[in-house]
C-alpha positions in Angstrom: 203.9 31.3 -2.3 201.2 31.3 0.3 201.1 29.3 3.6 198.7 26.6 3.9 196.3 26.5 7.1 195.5 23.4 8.5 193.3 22.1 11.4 191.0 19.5 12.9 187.0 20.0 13.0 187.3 20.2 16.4 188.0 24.1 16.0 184.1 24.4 15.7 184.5 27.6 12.8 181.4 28.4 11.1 181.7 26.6 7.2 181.4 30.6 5.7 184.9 31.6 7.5 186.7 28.1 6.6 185.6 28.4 3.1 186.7 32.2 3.0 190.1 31.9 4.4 190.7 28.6 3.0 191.4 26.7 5.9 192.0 22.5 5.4 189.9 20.9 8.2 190.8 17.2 8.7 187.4 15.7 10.9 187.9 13.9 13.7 185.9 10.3 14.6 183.0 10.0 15.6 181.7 6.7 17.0 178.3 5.2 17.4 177.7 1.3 17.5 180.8 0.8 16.5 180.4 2.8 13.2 182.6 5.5 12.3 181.6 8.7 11.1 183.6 11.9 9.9 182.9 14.7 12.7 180.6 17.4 10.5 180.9 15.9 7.3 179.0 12.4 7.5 177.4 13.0 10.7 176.1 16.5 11.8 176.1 17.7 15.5 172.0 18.1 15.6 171.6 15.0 14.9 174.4 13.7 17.6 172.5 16.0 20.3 169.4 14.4 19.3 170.2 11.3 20.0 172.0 11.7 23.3 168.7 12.9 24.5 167.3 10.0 23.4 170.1 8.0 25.6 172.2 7.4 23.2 175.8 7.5 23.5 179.0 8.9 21.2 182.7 7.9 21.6 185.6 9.4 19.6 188.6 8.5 17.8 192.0 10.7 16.6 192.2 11.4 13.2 193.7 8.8 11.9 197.8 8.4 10.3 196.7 8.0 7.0 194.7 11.0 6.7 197.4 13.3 8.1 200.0 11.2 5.8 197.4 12.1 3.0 196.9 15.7 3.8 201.4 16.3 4.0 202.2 14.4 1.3 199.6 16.6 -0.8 201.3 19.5 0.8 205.2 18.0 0.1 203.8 17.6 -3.7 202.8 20.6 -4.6 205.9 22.7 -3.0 203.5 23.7 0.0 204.6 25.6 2.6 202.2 25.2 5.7 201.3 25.2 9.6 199.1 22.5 11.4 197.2 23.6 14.3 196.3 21.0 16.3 193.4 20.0 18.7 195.1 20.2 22.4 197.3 17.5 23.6 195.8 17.3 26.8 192.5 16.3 25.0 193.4 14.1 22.0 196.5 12.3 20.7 195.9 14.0 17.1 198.7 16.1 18.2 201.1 13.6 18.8 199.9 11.4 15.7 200.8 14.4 13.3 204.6 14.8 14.6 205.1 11.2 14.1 203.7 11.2 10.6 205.2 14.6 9.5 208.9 12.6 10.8 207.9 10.2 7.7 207.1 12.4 5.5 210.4 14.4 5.9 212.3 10.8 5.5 210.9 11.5 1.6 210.5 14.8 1.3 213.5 16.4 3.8 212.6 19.8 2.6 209.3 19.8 3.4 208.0 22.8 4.8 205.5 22.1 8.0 205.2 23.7 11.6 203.0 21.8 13.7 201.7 23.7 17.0 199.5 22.3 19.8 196.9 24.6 20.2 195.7 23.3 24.0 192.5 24.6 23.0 189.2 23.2 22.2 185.9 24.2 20.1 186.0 28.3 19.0 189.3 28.8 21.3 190.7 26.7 19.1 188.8 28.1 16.3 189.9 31.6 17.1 193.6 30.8 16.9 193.3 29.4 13.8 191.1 31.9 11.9 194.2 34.5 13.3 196.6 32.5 11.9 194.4 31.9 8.4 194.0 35.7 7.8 197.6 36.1 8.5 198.5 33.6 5.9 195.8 35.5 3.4 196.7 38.9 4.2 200.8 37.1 3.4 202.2 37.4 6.7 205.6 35.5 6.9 205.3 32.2 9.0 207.7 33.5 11.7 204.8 36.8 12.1 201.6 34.1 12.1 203.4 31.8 14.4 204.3 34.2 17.1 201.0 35.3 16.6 199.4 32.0 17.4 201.7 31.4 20.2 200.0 34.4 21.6 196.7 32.9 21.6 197.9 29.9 22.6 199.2 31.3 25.7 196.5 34.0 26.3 192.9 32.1 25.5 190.2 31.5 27.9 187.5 28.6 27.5 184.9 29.2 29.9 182.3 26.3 30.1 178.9 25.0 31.5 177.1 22.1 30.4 173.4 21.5 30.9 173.4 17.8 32.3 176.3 17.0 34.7 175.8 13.5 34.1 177.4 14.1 30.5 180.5 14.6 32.6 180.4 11.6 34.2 180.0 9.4 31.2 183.3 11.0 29.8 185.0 10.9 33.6 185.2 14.5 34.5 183.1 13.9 37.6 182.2 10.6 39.9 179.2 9.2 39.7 178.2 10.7 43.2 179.1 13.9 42.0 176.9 13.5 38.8 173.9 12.2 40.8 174.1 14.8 43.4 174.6 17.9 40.5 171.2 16.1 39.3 169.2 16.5 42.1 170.5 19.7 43.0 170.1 21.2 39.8 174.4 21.9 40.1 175.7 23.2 37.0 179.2 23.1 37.0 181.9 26.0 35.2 184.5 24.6 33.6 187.7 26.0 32.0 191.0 24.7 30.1 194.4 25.2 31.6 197.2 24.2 29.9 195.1 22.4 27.2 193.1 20.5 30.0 189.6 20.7 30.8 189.5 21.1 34.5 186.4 21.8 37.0 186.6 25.7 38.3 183.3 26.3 40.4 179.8 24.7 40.9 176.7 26.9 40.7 172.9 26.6 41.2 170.7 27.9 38.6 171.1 29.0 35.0 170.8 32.4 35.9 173.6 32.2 38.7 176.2 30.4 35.7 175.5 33.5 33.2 176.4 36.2 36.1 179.3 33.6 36.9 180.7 33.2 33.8 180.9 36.8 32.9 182.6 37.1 36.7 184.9 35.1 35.5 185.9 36.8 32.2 185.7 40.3 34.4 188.5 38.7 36.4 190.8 37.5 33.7 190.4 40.5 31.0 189.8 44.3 31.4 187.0 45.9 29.8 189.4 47.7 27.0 190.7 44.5 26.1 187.4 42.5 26.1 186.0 45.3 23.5 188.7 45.3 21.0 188.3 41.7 20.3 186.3 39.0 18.8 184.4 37.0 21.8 183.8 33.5 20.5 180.3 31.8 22.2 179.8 28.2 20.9 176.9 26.1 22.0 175.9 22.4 21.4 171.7 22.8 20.6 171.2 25.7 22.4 171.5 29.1 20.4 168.9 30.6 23.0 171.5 30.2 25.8 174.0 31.6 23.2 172.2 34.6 22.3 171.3 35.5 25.9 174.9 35.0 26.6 175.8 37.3 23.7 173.5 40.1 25.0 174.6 39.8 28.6 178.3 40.2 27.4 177.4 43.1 25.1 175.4 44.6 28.0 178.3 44.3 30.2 181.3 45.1 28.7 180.2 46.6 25.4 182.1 43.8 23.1 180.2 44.2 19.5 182.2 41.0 17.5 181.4 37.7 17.8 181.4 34.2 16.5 178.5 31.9 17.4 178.5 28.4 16.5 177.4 24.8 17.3 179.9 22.6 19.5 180.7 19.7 16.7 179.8 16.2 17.2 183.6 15.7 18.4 183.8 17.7 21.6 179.5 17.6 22.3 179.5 13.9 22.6 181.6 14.4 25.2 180.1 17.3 26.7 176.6 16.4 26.0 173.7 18.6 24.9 173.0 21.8 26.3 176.6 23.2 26.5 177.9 26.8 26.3 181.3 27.9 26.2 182.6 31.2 26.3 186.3 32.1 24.3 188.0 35.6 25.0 191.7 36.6 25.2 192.8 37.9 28.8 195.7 40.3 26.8 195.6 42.5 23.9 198.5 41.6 21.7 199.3 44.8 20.3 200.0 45.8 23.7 202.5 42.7 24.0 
């Protein structure tokens, strides 16, 4: 019997690789007016980045008990065997929402077969981990190979970010409102990366021009060239696929990587980070070498 895949929308995969590795994607909340909408399936990230120009602004919500209770019991029914990824812990409680749920699901059905793992990543990172782990499943690894393999990731992904608008940070309390006003005027934009799951602030640059070169710094710091080429280099973007693609030929022109995955930023994570974002995803080891 196969091993089910699951994740939250949050992972940010392009819709051809979910459908062809038959990942389950449970979407997180998006808010707006106090209406609730299912991240990429009722609402669609151009249309969140649209209206955030237009000062409009986005809260988010877990995924919800039910749906997870939904999802398992589904699972428990039908003899699944299977492995939740979840959106980091040190960015959402979805994490800790799906232990508590699978604890009742195991009061019914004790022999229940479901791993959950926190992947303390965000957009394609987090995408990344789980498209390993959903090949794995297809090619039929056994669980104990495709966990140990997304541990790996887990422990060996880099998210390096920029957003456009500073002030974006501010609304979702990354930086002070001094900070925000002051990254305005200056034209500031600040790198970003996640450490242990948690988006933290790593350097402040002026000019798009000067974030590219620093970016790619950064990833010449954390991963050799060797390594950087035998992988898949994940570049995810909320509205701006020019920025991506230049991105994407600075990378290739650098270090002579030739895979990638490009894809929007979902409504989930760009409300927070606001139109204008690009993110960067690489390993800093080669696991065959591990």
């Amino acid at each position: 019997m196969g091993i089910k895949i699951l994740s939250d929308s949050a992972c940010d995969l392009p819709r051809e690789l979910i459908e062809e590795y038959s990942i389950d994607i449970l979407p997180i909340i998006v808010i707006k007016d106090d209406k609730e909408y299912l991240d990429n399936v009722t609402i669609k990230p151009e249309e969140v980045y649209s209206n955030m120009r237009n000062g409009e602004i986005y809260k988010t919500a877990q995924i919800p008990p039910n749906a997870f209770k939904e999802k398992f019991t589904e699972y428990a029914n039908n003899g699944d065997n299977a492995i939740y990824i979840a959106f980091s812990s040190g960015l959402s409680g979805t994490y800790q929402t799906s232990l508590l749920v699978r604890e009742g699901i195991l009061e019914e059905y004790p022999d229940f077969q479901l791993d959950i793992i926190d992947s303390k990543s965000a957009t394609i990172g987090f995408g990344l981990i789980v498209l390993e782990a959903a090949k794995m499943a297809k090619e039929g690894k056994s669980k104990e190979e495709i966990i140990k393999k997304i541990r790996f990731y887990v422990d060996n992904i880099e998210h390096i970010f920029t957003v456009d608008d500073i002030e974006y940070l501010f609304r979702g309390g990354r930086v002070s409102r001094t900070q925000a006003f002051l990254g305005g005027l200056l034209n500031i934009k600040p790198v970003l990366h996640v450490d242990d799951g948690k988006l933290l602030p790593l350097e402040k640059v002026r000019g798009k021009n000067k974030v590219f070169k620093t970016m790619l710094d950064i990833m010449e710091k954390r991963a050799a060239d060797i390594v950087l080429k035998e992988q898949v280099i994940g570049i995810s973007h909320s509205d701006n696929i020019e920025g991506a693609m230049k991105l994407k030929e600075l990378i290739f022109e650098r270090f002579g990587v030739e895979k990638f995955i490009i894809n929007d930023i979902g409504a989930a994570i760009g409300s927070h980070s606001g139109p204008g974002t690009l993110a960067i995803f690489f390993l800093r080891e080669n696991y065959k070498n591990n």
